[in-house]
C-alpha positions, 0 to 999 in steps of 0.5 A, a space after each residue: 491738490 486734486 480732488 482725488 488728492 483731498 478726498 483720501 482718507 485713511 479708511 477709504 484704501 487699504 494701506 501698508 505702514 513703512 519707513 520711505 527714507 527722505 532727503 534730511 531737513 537743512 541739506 541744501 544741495 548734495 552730491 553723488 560721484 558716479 565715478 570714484 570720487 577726489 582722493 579725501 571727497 565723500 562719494 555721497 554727503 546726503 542724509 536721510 531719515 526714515 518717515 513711518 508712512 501709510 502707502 496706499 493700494 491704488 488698485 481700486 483707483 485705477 481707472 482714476 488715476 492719469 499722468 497729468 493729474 496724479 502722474 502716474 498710471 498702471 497699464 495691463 500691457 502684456 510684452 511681446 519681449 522673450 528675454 529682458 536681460 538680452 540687450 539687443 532684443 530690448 533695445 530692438 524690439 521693447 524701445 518700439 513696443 514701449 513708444 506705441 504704448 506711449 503714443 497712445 497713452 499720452 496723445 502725443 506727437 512723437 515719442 523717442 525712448 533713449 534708455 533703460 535699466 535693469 534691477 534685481 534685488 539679489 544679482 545687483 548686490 553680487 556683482 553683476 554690473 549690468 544691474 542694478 539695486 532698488 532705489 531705496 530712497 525718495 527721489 525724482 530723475 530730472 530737474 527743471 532744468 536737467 529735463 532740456 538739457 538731457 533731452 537736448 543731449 539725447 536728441 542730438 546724439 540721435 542726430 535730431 534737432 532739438 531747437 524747434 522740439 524743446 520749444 513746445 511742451 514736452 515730457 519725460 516718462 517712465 516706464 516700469 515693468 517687472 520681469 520676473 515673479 510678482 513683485 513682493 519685495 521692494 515694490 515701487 512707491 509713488 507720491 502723488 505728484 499734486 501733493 509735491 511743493 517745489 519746495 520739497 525738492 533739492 537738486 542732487 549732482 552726480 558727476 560723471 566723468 564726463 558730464 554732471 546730471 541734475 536729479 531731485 532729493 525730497 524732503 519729508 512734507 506731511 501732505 504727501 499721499 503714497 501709493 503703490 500696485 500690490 504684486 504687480 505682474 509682467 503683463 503689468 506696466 507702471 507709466 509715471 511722469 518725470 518731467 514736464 516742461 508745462 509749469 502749471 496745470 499739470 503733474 510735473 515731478 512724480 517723486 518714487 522709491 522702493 520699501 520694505 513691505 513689512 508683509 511681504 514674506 522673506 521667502 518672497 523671491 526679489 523683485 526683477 524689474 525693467 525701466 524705460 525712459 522716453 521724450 514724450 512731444 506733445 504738439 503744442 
């Protein structure tokens, strides 16, 4: 655990009191069916149960905070990008702007953003299927082993060989930003990545039609440390780690959820918010 890690104490930051809904003791795997599932097969055979945590403001530490140690980052980065919810203008013009933020953030060599998703908190739930909810339970995108074989997949369906690349130490990164009012409602929740053990994480399938992907459910360790950004604006943007490929030394898995912030007002309008994810290749 890094210093900064071991230092927090209760006093030190300011926090809130919440339930993060954690993958339930004793599930060795599960499964989610993107798709509609075999006639008689559950669409999800997880359990989760609620932990009443503190989850710390992490605005007095941002200056601190990098992705390699805690594995995430807050930017004040103002968007060019006049409409989110135009497809053609994000994937034109925020993909470009999202990959020189990175560049620059990261050091890296190259940067190759390959998708995006749009949350609303009230639309998802009204059919929209361009959207989609906020993710309400504790969890990280990529494996160990789904971070190649998404990134060999993207690659190549860019037409870019992955064989040289995927042999240097690269990343997965994400990129979240709101889009709309200040976000009060189910803000984003981050678990300081070095407060994370490997045993905390089990692999969740989701099965496509076409293809199975690997993500992490986490279950509850009282080691980890919560932080969230208050009332995060559009000229905010969060930068947190999903992957790396370097399995030491560094913050490997940033495990994330939306809450219930018991102070946010229910008159607070719901959370918009865009997130992009991006291979990050570092040179060595």
């Amino acid at each position: 655990m890094s210093t900064l890690a071991s230092s927090l104490l209760p006093l030190s930051l300011s926090a809130v009191t919440a339930d993060l809904a954690y993958l339930s003791v004793g599930v060795k795997k599960t499964v989610f069916y993107v798709t509609e599932p075999p006639l008689g097969v559950w669409r999800d055979n997880a359990c989760y149960d609620n932990h009443s945590l503190p989850i710390y403001d992490a605005r007095p530490l941002e200056g601190q905070l990098s992705l390699d140690q805690e594995g995430f980052k807050l930017l004040q980065q103002p968007s060019a990008i006049a409409n989110f919810y135009d497809e053609d203008e994000v994937q034109r013009y925020y993909y470009p702007e999202v990959e020189q933020v990175l560049l620059g953030l990261t050091g890296a060599q190259t940067v190759v953003v390959f998708d995006h998703n749009l949350r609303h908190s009230f639309w998802s739930r009204q059919g929209r299927t361009d959207l989609q909810p906020p993710v309400e339970r504790v969890h990280n995108d990529f494996t160990a082993s789904s971070g190649y074989s998404r990134a060999r997949l993207e690659l190549e369906s860019l037409g870019i060989s992955a064989t040289a690349l995927l042999q240097k130490r690269f990343a997965i990164v994400n990129l979240w930003r709101p889009i709309g009012e200040p976000v009060v409602r189910s803000p984003l929740a981050l678990c300081h990545a070095q407060t994370i053990a490997f045993t905390d994480l089990v692999i969740r399938d989701l099965i496509y039609r076409d293809r199975i992907g690997k993500t992490y459910a986490v279950t509850y360790n009282p080691a980890h440390r919560w932080f969230y950004f208050p009332q995060m604006e559009q000229h905010e943007a969060l930068v947190f780690k999903c992957f790396d490929s370097a399995t030491s030394g560094v913050a490997r898995f940033t495990a994330h959820t939306a809450f219930t912030d018991p102070t946010a007002s229910l008159s607070a309008p719901p959370r918009e918010s865009i997130e992009v994810r991006a291979l990050v290749f570092y040179g060595s």
